[in-house]
N, CA, C and O atoms as CSV, one atom per row, in Angstrom:
chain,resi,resn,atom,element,x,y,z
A,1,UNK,N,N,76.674,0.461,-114.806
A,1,UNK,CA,C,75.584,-0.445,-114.540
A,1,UNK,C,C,74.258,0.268,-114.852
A,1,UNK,O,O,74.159,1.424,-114.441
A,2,UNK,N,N,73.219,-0.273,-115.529
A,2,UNK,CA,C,72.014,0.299,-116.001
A,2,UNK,C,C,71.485,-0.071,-114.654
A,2,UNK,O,O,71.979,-0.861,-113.850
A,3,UNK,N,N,70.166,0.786,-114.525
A,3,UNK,CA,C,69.231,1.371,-113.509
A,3,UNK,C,C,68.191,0.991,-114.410
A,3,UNK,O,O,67.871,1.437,-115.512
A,4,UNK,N,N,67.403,-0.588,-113.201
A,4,UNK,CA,C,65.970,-0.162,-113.905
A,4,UNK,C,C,65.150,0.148,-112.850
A,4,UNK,O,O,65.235,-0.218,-111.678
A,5,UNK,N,N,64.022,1.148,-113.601
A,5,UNK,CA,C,62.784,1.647,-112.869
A,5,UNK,C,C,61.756,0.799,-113.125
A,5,UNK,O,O,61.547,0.389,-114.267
A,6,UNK,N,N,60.838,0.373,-111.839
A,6,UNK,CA,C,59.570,-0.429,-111.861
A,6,UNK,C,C,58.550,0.215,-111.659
A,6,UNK,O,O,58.613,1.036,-110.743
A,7,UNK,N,N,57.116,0.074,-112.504
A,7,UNK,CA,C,56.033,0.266,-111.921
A,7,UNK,C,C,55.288,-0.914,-111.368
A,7,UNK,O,O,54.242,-0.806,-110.728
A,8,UNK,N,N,55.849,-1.977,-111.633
A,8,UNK,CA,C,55.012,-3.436,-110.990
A,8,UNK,C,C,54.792,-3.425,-109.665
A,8,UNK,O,O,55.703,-3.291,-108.847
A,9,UNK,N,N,53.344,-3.590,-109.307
A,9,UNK,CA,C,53.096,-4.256,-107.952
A,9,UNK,C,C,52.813,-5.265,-107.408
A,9,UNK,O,O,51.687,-5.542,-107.823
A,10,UNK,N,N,53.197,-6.158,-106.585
A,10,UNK,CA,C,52.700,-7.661,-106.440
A,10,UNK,C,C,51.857,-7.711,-105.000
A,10,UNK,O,O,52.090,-6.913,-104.092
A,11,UNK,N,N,50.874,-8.730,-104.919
A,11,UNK,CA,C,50.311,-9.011,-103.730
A,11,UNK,C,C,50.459,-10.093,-103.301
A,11,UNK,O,O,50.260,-10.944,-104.169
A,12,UNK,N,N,50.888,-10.740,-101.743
A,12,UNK,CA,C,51.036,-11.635,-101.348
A,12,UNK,C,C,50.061,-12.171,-100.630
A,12,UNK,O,O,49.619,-11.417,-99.763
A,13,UNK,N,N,49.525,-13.331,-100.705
A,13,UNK,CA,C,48.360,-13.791,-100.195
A,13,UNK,C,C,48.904,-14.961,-98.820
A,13,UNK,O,O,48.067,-15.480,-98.082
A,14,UNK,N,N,50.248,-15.195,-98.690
A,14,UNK,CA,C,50.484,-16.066,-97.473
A,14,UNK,C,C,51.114,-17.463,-98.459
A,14,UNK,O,O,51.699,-18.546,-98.429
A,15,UNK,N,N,50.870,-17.081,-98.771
A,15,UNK,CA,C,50.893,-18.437,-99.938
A,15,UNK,C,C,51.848,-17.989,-101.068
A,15,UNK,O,O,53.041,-18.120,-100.794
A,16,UNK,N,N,51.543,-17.472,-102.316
A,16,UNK,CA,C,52.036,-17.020,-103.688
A,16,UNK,C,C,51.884,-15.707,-103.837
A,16,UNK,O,O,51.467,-15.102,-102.849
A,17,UNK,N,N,52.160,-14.962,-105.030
A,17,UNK,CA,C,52.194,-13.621,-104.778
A,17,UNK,C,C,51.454,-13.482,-106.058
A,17,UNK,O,O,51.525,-14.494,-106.755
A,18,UNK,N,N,50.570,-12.232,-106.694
A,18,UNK,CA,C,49.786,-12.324,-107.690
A,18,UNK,C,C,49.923,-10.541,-108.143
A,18,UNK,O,O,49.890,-9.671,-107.272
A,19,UNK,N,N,50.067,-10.241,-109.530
A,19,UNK,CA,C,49.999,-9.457,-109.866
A,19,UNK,C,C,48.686,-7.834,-109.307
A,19,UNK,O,O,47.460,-7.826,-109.410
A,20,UNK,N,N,49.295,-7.086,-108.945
A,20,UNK,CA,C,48.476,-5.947,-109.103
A,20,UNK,C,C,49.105,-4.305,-109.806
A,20,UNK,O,O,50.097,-3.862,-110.385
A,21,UNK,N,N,48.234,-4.006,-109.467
A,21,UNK,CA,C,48.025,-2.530,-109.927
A,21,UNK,C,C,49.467,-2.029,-110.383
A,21,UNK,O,O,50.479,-2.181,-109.699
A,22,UNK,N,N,49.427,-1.464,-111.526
A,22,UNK,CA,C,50.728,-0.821,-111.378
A,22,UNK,C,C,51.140,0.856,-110.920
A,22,UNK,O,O,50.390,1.777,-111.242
A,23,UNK,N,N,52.101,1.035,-110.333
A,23,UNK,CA,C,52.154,2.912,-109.989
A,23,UNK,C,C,52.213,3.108,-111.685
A,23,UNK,O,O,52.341,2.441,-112.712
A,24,UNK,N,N,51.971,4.914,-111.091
A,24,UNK,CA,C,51.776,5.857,-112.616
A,24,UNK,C,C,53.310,6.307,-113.012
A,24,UNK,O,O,53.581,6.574,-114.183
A,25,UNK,N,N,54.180,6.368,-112.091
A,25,UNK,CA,C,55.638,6.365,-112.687
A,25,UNK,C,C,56.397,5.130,-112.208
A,25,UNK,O,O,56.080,4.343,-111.317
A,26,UNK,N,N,57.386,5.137,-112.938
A,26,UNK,CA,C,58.334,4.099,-112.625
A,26,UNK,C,C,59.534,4.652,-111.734
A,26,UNK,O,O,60.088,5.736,-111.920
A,27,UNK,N,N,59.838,3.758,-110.764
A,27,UNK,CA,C,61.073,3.963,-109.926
A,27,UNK,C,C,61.972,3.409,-109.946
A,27,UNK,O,O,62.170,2.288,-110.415
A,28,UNK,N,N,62.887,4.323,-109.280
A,28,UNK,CA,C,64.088,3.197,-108.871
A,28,UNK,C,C,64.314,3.612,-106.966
A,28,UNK,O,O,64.183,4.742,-106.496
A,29,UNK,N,N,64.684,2.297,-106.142
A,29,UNK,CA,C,65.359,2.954,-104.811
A,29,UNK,C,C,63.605,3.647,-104.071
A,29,UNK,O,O,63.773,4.700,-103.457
A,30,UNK,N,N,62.525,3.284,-104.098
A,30,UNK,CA,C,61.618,4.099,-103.538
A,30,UNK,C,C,60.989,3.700,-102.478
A,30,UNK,O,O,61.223,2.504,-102.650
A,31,UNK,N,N,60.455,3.721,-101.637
A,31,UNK,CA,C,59.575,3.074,-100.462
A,31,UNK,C,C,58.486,2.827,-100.368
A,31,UNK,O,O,57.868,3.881,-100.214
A,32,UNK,N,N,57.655,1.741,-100.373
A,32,UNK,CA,C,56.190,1.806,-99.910
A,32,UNK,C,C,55.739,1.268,-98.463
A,32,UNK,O,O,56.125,0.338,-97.754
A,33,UNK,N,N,54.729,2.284,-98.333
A,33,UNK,CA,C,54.531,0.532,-97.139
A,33,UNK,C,C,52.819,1.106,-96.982
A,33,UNK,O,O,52.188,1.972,-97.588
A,34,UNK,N,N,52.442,0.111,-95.812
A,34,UNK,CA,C,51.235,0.381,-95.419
A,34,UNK,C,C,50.394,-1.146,-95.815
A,34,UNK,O,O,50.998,-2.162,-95.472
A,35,UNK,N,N,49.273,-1.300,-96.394
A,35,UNK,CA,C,49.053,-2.857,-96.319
A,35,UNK,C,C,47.978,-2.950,-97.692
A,35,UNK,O,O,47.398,-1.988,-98.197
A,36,UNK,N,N,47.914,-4.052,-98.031
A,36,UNK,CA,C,47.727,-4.669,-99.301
A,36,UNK,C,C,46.556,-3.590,-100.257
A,36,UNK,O,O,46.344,-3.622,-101.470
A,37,UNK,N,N,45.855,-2.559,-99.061
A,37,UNK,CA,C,44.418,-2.494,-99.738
A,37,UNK,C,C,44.754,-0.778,-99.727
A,37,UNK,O,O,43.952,-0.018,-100.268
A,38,UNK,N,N,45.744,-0.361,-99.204
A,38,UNK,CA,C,45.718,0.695,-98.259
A,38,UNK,C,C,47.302,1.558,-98.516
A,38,UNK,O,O,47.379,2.134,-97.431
A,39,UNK,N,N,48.286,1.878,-99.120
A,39,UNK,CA,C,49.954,1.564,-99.259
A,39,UNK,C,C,50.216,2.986,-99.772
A,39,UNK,O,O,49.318,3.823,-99.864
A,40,UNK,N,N,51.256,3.170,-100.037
A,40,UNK,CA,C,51.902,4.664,-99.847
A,40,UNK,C,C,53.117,4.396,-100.737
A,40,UNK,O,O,53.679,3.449,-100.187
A,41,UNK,N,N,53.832,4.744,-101.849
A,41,UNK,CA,C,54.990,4.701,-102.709
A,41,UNK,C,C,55.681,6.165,-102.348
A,41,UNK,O,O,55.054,7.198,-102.584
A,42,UNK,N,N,56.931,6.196,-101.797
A,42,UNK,CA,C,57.396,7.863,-101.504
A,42,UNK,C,C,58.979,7.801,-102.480
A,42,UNK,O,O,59.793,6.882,-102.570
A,43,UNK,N,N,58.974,8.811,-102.946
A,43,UNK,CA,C,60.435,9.058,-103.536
A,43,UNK,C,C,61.043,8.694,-104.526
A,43,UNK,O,O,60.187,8.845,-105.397
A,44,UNK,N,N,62.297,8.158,-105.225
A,44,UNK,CA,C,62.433,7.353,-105.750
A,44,UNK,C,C,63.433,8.081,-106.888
A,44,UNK,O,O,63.401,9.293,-107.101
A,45,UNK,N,N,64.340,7.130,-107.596
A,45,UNK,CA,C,64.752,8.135,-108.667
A,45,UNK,C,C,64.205,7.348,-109.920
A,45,UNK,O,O,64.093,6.192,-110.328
A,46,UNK,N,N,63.894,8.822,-110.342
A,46,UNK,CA,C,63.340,8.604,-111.920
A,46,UNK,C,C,63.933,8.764,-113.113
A,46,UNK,O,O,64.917,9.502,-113.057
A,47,UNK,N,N,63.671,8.316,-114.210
A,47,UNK,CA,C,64.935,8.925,-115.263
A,47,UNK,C,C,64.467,10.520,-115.617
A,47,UNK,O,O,64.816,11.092,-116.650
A,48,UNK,N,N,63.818,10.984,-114.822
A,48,UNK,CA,C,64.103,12.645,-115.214
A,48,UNK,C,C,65.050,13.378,-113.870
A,48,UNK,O,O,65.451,14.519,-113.643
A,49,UNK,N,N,65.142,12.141,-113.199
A,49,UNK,CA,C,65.942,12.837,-111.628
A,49,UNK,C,C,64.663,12.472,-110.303
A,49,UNK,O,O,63.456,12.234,-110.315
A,50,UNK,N,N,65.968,12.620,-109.007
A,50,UNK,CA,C,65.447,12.538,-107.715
A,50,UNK,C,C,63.809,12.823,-107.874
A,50,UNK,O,O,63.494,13.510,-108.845
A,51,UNK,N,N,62.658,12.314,-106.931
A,51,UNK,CA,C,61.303,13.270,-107.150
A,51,UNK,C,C,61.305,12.918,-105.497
A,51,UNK,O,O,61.845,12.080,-104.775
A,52,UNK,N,N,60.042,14.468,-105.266
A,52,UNK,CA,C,59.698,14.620,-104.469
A,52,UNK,C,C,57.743,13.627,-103.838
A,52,UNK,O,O,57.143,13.486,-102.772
A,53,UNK,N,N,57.516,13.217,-105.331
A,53,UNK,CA,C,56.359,12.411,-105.552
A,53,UNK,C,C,55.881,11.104,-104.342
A,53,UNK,O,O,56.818,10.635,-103.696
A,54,UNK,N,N,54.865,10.705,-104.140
A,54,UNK,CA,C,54.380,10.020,-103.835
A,54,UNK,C,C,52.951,9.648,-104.447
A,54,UNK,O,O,52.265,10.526,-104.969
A,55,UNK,N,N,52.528,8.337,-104.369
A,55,UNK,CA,C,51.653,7.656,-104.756
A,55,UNK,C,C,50.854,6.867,-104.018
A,55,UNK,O,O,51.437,6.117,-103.235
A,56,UNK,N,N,49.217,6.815,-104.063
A,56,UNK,CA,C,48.863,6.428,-102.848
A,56,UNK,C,C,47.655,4.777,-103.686
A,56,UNK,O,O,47.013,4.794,-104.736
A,57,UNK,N,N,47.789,3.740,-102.765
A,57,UNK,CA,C,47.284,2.593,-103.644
A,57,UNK,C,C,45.960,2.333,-102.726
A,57,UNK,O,O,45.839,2.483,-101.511
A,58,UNK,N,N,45.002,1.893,-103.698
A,58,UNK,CA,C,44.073,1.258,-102.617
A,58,UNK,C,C,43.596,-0.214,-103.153
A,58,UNK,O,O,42.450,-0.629,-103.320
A,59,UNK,N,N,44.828,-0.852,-103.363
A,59,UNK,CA,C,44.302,-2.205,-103.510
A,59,UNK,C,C,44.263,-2.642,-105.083
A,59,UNK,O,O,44.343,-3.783,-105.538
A,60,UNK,N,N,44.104,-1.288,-105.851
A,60,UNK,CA,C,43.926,-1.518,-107.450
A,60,UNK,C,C,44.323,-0.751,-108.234
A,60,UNK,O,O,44.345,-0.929,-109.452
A,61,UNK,N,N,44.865,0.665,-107.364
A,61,UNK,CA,C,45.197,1.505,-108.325
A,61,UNK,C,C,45.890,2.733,-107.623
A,61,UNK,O,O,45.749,3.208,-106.496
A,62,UNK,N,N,46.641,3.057,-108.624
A,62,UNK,CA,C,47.532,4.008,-107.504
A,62,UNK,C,C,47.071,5.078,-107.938
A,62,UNK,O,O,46.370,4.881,-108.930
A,63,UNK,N,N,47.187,6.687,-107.487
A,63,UNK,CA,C,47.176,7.651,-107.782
A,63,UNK,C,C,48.093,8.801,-106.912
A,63,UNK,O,O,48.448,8.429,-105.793
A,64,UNK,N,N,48.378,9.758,-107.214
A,64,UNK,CA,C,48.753,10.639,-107.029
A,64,UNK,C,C,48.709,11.143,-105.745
A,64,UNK,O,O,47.586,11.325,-105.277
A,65,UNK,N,N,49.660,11.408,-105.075
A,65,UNK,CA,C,49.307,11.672,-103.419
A,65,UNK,C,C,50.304,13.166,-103.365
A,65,UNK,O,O,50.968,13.638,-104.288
A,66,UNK,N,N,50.136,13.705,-101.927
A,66,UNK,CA,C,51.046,15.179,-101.200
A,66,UNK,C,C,52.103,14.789,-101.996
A,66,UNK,O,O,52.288,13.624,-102.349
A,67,UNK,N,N,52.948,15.921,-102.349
A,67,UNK,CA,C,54.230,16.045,-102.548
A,67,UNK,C,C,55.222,15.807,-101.177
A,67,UNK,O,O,54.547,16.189,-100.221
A,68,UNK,N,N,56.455,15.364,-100.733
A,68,UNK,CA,C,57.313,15.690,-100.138
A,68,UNK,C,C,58.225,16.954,-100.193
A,68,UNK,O,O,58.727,17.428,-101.212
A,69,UNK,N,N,58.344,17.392,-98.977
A,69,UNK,CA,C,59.376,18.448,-99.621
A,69,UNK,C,C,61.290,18.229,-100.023
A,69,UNK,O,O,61.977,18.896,-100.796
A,70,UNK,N,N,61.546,17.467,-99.460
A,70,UNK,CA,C,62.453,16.756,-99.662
A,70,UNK,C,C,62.767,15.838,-101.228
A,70,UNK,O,O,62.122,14.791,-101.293
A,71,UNK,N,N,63.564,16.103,-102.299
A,71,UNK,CA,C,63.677,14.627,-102.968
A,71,UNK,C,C,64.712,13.684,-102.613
A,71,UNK,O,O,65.888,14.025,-102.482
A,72,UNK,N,N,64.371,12.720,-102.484
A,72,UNK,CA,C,65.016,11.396,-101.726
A,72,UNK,C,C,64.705,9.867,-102.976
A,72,UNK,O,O,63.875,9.368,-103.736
A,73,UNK,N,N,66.050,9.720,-102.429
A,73,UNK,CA,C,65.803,7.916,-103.124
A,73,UNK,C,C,66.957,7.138,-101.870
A,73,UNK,O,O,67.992,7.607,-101.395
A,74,UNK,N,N,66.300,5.840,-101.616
A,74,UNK,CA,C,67.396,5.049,-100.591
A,74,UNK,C,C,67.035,5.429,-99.330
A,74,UNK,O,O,67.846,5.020,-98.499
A,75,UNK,N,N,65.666,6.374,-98.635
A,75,UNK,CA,C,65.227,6.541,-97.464
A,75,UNK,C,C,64.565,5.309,-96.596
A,75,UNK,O,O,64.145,4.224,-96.999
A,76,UNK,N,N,64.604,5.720,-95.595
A,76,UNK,CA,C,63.578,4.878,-94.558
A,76,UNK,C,C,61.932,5.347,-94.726
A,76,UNK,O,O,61.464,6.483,-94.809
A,77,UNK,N,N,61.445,4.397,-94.737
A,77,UNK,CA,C,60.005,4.661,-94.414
A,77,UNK,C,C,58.776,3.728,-93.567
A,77,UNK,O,O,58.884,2.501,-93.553
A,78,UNK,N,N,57.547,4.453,-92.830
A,78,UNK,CA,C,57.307,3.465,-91.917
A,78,UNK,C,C,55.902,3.935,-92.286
A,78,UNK,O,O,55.744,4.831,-93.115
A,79,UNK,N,N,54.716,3.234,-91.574
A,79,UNK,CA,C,53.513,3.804,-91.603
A,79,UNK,C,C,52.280,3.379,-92.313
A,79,UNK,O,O,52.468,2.483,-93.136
A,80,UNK,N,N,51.036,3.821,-92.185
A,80,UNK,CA,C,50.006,3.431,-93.156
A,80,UNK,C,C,49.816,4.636,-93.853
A,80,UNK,O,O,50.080,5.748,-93.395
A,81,UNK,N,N,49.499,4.473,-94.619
A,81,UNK,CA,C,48.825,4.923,-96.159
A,81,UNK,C,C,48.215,6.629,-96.051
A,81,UNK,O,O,48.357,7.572,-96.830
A,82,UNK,N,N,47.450,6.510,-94.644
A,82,UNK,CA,C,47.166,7.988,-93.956
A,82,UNK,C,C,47.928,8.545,-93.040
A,82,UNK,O,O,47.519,9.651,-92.687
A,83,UNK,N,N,48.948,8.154,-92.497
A,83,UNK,CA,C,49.949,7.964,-91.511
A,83,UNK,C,C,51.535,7.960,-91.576
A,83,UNK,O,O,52.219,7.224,-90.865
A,84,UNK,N,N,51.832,8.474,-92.106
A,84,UNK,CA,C,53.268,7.477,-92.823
A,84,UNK,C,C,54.598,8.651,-92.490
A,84,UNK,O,O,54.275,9.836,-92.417
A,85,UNK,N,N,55.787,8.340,-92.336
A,85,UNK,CA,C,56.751,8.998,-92.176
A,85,UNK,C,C,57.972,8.709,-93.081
A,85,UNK,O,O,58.319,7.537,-93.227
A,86,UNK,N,N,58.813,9.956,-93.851
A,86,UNK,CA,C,60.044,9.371,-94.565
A,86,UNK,C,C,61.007,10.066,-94.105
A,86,UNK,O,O,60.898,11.246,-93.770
A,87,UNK,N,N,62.550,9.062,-94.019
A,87,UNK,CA,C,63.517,9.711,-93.180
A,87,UNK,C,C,65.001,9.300,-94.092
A,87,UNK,O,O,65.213,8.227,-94.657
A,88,UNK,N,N,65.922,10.503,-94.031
A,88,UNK,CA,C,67.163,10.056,-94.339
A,88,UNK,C,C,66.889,9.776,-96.143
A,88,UNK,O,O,66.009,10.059,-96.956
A,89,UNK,N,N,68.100,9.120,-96.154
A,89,UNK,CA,C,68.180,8.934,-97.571
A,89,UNK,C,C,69.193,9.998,-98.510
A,89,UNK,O,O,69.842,10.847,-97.898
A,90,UNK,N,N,69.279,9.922,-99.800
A,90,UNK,CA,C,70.271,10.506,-101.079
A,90,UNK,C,C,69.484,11.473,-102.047
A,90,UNK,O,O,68.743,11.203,-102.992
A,91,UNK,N,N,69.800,12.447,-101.621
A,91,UNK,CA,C,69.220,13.931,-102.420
A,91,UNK,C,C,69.631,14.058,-104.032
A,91,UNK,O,O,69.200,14.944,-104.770
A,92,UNK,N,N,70.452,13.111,-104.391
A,92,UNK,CA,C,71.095,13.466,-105.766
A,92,UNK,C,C,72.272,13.602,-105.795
A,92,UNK,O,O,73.017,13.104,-106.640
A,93,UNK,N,N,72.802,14.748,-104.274
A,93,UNK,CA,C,73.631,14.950,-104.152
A,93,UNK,C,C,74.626,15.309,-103.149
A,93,UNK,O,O,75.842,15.498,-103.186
A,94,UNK,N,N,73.283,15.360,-101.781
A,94,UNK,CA,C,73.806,15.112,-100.442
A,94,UNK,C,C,73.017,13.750,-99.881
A,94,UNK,O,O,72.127,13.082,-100.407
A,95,UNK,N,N,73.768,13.596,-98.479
A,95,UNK,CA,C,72.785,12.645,-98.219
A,95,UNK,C,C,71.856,13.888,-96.813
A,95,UNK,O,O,72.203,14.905,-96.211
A,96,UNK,N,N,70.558,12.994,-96.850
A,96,UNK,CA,C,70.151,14.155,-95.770
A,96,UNK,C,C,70.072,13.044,-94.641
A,96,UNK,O,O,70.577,11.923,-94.682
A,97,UNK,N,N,69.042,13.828,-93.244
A,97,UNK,CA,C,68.899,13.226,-92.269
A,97,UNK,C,C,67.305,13.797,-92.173
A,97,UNK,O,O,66.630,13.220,-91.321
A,98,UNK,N,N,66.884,14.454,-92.651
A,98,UNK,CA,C,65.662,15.088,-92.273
A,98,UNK,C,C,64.831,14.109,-92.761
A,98,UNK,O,O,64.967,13.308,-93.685
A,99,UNK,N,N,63.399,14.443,-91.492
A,99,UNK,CA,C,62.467,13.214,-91.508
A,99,UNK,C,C,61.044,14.602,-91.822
A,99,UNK,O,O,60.900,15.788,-91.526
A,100,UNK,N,N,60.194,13.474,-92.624
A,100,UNK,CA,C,59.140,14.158,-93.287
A,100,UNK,C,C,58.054,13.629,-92.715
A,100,UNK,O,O,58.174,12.411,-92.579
A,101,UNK,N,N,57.014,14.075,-92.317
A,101,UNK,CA,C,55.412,13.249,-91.987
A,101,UNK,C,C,54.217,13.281,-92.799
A,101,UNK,O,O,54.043,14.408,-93.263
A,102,UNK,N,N,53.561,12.661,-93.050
A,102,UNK,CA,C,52.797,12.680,-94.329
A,102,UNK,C,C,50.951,11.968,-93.232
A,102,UNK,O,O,50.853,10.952,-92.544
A,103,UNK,N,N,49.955,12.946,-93.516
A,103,UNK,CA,C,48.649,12.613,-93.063
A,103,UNK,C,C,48.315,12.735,-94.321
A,103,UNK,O,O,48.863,13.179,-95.330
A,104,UNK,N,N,46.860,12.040,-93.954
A,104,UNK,CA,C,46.134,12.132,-95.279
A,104,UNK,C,C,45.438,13.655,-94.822
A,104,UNK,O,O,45.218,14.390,-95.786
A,105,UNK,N,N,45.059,14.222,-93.437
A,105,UNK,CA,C,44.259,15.538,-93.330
A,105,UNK,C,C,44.743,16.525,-93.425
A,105,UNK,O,O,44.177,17.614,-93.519
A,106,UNK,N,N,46.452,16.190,-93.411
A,106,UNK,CA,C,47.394,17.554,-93.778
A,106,UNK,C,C,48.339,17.716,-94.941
A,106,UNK,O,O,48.341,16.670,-95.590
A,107,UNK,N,N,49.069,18.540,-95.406
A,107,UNK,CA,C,50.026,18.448,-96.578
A,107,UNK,C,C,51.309,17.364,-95.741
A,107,UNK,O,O,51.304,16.871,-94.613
A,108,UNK,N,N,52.070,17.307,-96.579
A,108,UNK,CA,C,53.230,17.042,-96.073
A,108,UNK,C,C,54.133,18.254,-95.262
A,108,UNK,O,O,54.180,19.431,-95.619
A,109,UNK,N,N,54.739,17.745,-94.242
A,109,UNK,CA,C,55.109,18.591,-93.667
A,109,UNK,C,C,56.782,18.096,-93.066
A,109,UNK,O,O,57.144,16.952,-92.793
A,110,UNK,N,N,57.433,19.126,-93.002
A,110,UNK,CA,C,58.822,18.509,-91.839
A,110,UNK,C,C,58.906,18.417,-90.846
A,110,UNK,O,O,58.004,19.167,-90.472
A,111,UNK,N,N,59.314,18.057,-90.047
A,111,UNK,CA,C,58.975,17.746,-88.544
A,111,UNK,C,C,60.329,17.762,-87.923
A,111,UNK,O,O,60.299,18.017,-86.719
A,112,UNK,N,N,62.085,17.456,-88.683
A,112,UNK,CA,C,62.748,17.482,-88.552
A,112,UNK,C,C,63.802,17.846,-89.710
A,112,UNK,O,O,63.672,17.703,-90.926
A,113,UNK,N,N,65.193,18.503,-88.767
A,113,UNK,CA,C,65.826,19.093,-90.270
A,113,UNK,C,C,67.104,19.264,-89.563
A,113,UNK,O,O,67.100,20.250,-88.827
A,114,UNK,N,N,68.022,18.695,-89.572
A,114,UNK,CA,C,69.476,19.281,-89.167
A,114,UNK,C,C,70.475,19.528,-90.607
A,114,UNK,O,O,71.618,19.970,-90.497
């Protein structure tokens, strides 16, 4: 089965949903969250392999955010944009359990690791 990777982003207005910004790589399996103006893209697999990457949006444009130390695709993720946590998920080649925390005033950091 082919794997496709997206950079498309859509915005939902309550109503219809309308094209925005696109991320700078394409994914597959990745997480965002946080809110329309404000959002966070973590992980993901790429066709060069697992990344440790994240991407940070503000409504129009994404750019480049902390690294994770972890690479993950298929994780949990929760949080805003300055705030945000990633957990669990498929290393490539294990699955892990370790949860990552991500500020905007600090690097990324681990917080948990079994």
């Amino acid at each position: 089965m082919a794997v496709t990777r997206i950079v498309s982003c859509e915005h939902y207005n309550g109503d219809t949903w309308s094209s925005g910004g696109n991320l700078n790589t394409a994914r597959h399996t990745s997480r965002s969250n946080g809110i329309q103006t404000a959002a966070i893209s973590t992980g993901g697999d790429l066709s060069s392999g697992i990344t440790v990457t994240c991407e940070n949006y503000d409504g129009t444009c994404w750019a480049s955010g902390t690294s994770f130390s972890t690479s993950r695709y298929g994780h949990g993720a929760g949080g805003t944009s300055t705030s945000s946590f990633i957990t669990a998920g498929y290393t490539g080649s294990v699955t892990t359990n370790t949860t990552e925390e991500y500020t905007e005033a600090v690097t990324a950091r681990t917080v948990t690791d079994s």
